[in-house]
Each structure stands twice: as structure tokens, then as C-alpha cells.
Jmol script that loads the backbone (N, CA, C; Angstrom):
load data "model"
ATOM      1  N   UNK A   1     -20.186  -9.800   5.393  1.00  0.00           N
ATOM      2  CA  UNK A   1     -19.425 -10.500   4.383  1.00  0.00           C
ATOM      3  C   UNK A   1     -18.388  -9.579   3.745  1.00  0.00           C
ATOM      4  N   UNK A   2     -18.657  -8.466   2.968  1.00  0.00           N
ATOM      5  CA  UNK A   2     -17.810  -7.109   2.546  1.00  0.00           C
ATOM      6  C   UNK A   2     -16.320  -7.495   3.656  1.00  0.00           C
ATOM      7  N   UNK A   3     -16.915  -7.068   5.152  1.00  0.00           N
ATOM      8  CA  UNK A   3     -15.876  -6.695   6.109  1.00  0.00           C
ATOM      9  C   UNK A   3     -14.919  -7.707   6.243  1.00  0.00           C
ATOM     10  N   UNK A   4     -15.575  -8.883   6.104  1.00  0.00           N
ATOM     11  CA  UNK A   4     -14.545 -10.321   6.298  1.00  0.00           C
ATOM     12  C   UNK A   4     -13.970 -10.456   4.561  1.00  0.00           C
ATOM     13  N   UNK A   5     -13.823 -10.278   3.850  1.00  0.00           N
ATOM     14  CA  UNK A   5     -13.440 -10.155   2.388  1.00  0.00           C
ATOM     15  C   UNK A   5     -12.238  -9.106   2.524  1.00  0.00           C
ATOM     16  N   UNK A   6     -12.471  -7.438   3.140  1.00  0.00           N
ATOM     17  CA  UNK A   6     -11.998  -7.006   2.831  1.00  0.00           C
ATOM     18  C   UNK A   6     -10.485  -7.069   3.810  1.00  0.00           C
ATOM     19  N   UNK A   7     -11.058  -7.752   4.931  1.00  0.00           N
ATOM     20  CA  UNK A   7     -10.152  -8.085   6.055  1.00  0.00           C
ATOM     21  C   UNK A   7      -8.851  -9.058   5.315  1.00  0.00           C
ATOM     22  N   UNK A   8      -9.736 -10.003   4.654  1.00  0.00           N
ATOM     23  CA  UNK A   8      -8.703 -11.137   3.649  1.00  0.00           C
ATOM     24  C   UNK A   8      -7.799 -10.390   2.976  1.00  0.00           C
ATOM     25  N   UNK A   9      -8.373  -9.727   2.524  1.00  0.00           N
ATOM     26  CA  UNK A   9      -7.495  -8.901   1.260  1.00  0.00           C
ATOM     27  C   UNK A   9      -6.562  -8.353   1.908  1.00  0.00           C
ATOM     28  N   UNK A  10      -6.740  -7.601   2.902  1.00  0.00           N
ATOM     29  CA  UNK A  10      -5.697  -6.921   3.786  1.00  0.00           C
ATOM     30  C   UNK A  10      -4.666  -7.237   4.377  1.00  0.00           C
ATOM     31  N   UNK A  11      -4.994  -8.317   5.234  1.00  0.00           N
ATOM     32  CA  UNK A  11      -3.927  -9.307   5.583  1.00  0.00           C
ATOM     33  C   UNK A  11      -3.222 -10.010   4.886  1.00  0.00           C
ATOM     34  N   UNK A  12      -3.924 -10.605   4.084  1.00  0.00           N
ATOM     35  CA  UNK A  12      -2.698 -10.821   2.807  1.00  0.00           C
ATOM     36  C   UNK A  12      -1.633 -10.191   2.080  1.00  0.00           C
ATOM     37  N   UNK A  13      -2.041  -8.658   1.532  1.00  0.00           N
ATOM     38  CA  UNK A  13      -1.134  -7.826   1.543  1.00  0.00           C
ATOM     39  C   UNK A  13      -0.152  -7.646   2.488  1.00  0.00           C
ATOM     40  N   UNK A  14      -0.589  -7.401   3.747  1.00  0.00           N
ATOM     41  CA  UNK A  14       0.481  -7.180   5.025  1.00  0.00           C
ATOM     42  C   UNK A  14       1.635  -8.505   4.743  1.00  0.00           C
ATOM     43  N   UNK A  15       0.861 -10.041   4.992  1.00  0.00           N
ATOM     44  CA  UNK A  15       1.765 -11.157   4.969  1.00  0.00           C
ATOM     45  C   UNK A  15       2.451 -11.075   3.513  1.00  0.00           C
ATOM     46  N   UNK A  16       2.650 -11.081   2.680  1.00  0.00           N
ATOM     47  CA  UNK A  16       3.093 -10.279   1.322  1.00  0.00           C
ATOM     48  C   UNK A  16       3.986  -9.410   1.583  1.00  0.00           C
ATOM     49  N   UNK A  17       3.731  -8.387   1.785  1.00  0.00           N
ATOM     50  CA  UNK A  17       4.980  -7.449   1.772  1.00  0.00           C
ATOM     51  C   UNK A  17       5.803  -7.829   3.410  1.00  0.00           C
ATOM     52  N   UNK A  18       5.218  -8.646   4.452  1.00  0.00           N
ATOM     53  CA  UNK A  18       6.283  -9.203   5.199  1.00  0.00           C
ATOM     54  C   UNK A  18       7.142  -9.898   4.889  1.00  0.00           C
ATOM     55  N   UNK A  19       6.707 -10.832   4.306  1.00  0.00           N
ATOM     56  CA  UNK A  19       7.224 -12.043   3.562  1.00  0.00           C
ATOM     57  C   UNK A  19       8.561 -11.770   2.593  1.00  0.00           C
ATOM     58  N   UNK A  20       8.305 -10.440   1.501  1.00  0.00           N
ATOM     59  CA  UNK A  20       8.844 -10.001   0.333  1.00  0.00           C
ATOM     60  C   UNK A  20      10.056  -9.074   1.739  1.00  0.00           C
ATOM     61  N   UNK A  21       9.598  -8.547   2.699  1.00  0.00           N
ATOM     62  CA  UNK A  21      10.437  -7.800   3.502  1.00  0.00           C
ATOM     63  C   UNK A  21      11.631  -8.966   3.900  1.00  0.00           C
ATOM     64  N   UNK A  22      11.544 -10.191   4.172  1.00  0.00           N
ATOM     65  CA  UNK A  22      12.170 -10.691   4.916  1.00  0.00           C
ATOM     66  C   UNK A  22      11.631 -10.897   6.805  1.00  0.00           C
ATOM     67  N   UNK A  23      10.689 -10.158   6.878  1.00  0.00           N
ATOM     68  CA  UNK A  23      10.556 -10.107   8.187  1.00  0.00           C
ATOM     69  C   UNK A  23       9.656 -11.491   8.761  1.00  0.00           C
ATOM     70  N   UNK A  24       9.133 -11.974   7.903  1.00  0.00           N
ATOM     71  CA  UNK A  24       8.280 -13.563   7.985  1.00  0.00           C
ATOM     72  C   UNK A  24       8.725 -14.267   6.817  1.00  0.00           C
ATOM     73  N   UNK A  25       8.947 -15.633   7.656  1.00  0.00           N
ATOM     74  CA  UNK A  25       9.273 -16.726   6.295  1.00  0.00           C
ATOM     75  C   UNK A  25       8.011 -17.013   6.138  1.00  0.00           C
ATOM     76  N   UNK A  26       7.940 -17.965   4.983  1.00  0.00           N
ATOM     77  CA  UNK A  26       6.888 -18.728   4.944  1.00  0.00           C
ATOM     78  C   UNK A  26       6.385 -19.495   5.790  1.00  0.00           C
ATOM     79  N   UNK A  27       7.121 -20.338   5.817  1.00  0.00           N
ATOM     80  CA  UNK A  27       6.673 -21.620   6.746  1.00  0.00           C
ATOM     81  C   UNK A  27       5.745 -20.676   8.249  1.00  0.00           C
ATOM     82  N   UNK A  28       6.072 -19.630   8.490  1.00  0.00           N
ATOM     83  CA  UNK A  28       5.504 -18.513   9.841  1.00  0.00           C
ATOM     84  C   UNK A  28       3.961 -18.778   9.351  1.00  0.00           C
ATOM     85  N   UNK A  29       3.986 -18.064   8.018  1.00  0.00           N
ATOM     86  CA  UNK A  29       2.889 -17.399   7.361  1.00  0.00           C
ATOM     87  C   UNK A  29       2.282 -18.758   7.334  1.00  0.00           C
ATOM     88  N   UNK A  30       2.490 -19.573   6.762  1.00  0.00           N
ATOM     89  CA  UNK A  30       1.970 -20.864   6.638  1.00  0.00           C
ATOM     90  C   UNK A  30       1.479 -21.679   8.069  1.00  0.00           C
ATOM     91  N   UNK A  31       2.001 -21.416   9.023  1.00  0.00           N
ATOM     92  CA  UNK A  31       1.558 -21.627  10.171  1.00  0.00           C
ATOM     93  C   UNK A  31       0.356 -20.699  10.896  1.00  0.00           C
ATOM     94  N   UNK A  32       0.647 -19.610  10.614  1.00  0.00           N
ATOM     95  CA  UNK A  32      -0.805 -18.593  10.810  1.00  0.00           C
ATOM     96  C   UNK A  32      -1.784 -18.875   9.824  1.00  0.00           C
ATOM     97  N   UNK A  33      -1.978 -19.043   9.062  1.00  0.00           N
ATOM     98  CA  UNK A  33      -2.610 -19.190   7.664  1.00  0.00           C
ATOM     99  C   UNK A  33      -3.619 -20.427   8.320  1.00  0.00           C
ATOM    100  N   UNK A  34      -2.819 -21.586   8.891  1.00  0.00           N
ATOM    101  CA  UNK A  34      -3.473 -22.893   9.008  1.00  0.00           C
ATOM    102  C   UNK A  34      -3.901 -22.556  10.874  1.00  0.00           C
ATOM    103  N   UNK A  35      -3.192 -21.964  11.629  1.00  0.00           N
ATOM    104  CA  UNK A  35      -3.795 -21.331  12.647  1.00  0.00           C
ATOM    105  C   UNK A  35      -5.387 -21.106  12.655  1.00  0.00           C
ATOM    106  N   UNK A  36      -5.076 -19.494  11.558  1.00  0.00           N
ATOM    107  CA  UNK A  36      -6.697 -19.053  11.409  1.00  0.00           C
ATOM    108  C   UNK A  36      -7.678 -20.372  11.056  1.00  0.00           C
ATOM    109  N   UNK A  37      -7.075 -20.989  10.125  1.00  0.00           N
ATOM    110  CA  UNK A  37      -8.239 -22.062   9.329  1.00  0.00           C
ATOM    111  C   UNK A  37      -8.751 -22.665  10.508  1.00  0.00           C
ATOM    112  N   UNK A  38      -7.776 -23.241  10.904  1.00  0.00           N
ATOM    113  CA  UNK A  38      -8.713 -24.380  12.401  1.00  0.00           C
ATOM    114  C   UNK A  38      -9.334 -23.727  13.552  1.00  0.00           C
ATOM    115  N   UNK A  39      -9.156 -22.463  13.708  1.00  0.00           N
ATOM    116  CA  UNK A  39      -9.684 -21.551  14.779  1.00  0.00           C
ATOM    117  C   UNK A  39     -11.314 -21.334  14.363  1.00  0.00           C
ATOM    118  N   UNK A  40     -11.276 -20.611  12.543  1.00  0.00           N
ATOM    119  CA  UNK A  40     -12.445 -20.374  12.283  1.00  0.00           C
ATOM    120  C   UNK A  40     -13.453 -21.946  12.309  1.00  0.00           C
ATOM    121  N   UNK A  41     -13.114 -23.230  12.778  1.00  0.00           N
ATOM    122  CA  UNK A  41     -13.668 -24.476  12.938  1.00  0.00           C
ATOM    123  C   UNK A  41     -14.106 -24.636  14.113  1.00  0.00           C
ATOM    124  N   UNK A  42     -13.702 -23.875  15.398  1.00  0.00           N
ATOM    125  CA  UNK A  42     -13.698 -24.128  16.906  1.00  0.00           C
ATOM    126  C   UNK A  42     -15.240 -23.297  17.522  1.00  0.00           C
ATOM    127  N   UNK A  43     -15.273 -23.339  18.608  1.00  0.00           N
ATOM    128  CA  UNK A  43     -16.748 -22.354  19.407  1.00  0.00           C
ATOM    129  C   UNK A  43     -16.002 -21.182  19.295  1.00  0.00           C
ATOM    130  N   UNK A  44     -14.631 -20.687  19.096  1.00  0.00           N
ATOM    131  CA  UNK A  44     -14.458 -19.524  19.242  1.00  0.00           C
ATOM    132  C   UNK A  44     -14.985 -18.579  18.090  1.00  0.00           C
ATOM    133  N   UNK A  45     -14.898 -19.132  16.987  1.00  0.00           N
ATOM    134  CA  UNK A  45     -15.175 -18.391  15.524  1.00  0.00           C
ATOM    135  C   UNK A  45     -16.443 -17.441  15.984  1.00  0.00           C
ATOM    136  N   UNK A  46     -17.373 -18.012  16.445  1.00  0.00           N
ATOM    137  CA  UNK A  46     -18.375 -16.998  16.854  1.00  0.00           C
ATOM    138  C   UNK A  46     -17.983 -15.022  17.808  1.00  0.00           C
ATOM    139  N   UNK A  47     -17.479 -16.008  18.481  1.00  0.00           N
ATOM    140  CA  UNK A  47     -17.061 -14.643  19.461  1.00  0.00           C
ATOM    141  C   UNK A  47     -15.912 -13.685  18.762  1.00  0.00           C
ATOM    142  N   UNK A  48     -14.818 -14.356  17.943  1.00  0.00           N
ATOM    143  CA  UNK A  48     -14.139 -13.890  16.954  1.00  0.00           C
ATOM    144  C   UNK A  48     -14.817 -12.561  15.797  1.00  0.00           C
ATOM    145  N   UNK A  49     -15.680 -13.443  15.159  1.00  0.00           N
ATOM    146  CA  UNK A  49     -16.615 -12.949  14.411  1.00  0.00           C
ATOM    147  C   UNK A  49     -17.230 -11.114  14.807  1.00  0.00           C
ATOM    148  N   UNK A  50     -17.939 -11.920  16.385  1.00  0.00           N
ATOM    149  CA  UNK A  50     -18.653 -10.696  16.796  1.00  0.00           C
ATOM    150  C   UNK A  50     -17.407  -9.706  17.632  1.00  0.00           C
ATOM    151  N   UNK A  51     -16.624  -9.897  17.775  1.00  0.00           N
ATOM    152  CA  UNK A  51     -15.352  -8.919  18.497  1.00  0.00           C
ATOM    153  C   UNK A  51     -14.831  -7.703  17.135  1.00  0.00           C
ATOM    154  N   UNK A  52     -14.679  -8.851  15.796  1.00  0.00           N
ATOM    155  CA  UNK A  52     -14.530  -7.832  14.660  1.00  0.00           C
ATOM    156  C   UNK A  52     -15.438  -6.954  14.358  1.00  0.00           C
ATOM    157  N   UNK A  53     -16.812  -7.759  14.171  1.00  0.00           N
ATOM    158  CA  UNK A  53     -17.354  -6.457  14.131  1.00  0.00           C
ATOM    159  C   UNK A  53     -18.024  -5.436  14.936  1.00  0.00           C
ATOM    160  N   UNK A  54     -17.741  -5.881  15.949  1.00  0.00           N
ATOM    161  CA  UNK A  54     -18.113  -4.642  17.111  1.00  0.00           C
ATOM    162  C   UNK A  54     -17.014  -3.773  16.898  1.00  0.00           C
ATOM    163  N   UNK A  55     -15.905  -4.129  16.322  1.00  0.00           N
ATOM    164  CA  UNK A  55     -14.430  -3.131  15.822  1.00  0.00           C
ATOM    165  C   UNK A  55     -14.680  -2.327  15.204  1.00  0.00           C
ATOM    166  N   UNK A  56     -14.997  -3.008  14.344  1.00  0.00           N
ATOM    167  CA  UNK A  56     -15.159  -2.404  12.509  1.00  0.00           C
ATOM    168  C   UNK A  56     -16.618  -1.052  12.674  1.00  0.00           C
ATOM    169  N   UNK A  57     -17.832  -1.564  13.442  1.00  0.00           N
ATOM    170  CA  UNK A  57     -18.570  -0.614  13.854  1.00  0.00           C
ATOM    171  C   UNK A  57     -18.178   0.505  14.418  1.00  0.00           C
ATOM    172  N   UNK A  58     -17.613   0.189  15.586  1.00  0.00           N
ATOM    173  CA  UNK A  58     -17.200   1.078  16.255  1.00  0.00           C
ATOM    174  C   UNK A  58     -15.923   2.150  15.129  1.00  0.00           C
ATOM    175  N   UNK A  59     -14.999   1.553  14.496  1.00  0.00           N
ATOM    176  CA  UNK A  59     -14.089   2.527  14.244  1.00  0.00           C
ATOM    177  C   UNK A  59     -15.069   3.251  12.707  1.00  0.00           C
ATOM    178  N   UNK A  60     -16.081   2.702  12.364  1.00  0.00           N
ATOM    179  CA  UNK A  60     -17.075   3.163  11.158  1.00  0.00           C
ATOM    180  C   UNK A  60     -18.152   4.682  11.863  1.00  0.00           C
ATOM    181  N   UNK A  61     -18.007   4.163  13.030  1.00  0.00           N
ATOM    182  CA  UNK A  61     -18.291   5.385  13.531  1.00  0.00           C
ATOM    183  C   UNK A  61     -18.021   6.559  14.220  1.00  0.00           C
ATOM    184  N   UNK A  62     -16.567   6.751  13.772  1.00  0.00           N
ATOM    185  CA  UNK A  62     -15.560   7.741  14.304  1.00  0.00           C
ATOM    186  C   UNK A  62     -15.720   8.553  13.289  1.00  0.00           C
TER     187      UNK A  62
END
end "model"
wireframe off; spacefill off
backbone 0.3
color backbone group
């Protein structure tokens, strides 16, 4: 839970200062935004899930 929280937080910042850059409009962001939402609804969310944190492990243990 932590890792998926802190993941939110992160990406948001990134889309934020893209956004504030000029380098993504909204409507982009707004399309990824609603992307993720319906993805985390599908059979994939699982494998999603476990791909991050086999990441997040792995780079926790460097």
C-alpha cells in the first residue's frame, strides 16, 4: 500500500511539472489518468501490481 501511494504521489508531480512545462496538455494527462483507471478494472491489474513490485523489491535491494 506505502509503494502504490507513494507511486501516486510521484507521478503526479512528474504530470504537474509536465503539464506546468508545456510538454503535456491536459486533455494527454487526462487521457492517461482515465487510461490507468480502467486498466486498474481489467485481469491485467494483477500482473501490473505484481511487475511493480517485483521492481520496487528488486531496486530496494540494491
Amino acid at each position: 500500500m506505502a509503494v502504490s501511494v507513494s507511486a501516486v504521489v510521484l507521478l503526479g508531480i512528474v504530470v504537474f511539472v509536465l503539464i506546468r512545462g508545456g510538454y503535456v496538455r491536459i486533455s494527454h494527462a487526462l487521457a492517461c489518468a482515465l487510461l490507468g483507471f480502467f486498466l486498474a478494472s481489467t485481469g491485467a491489474a494483477p500482473t501490473i501490481t505484481s511487475a511493480i513490485s517485483t521492481v520496487t523489491g528488486w531496486i530496494s535491494s540494491i
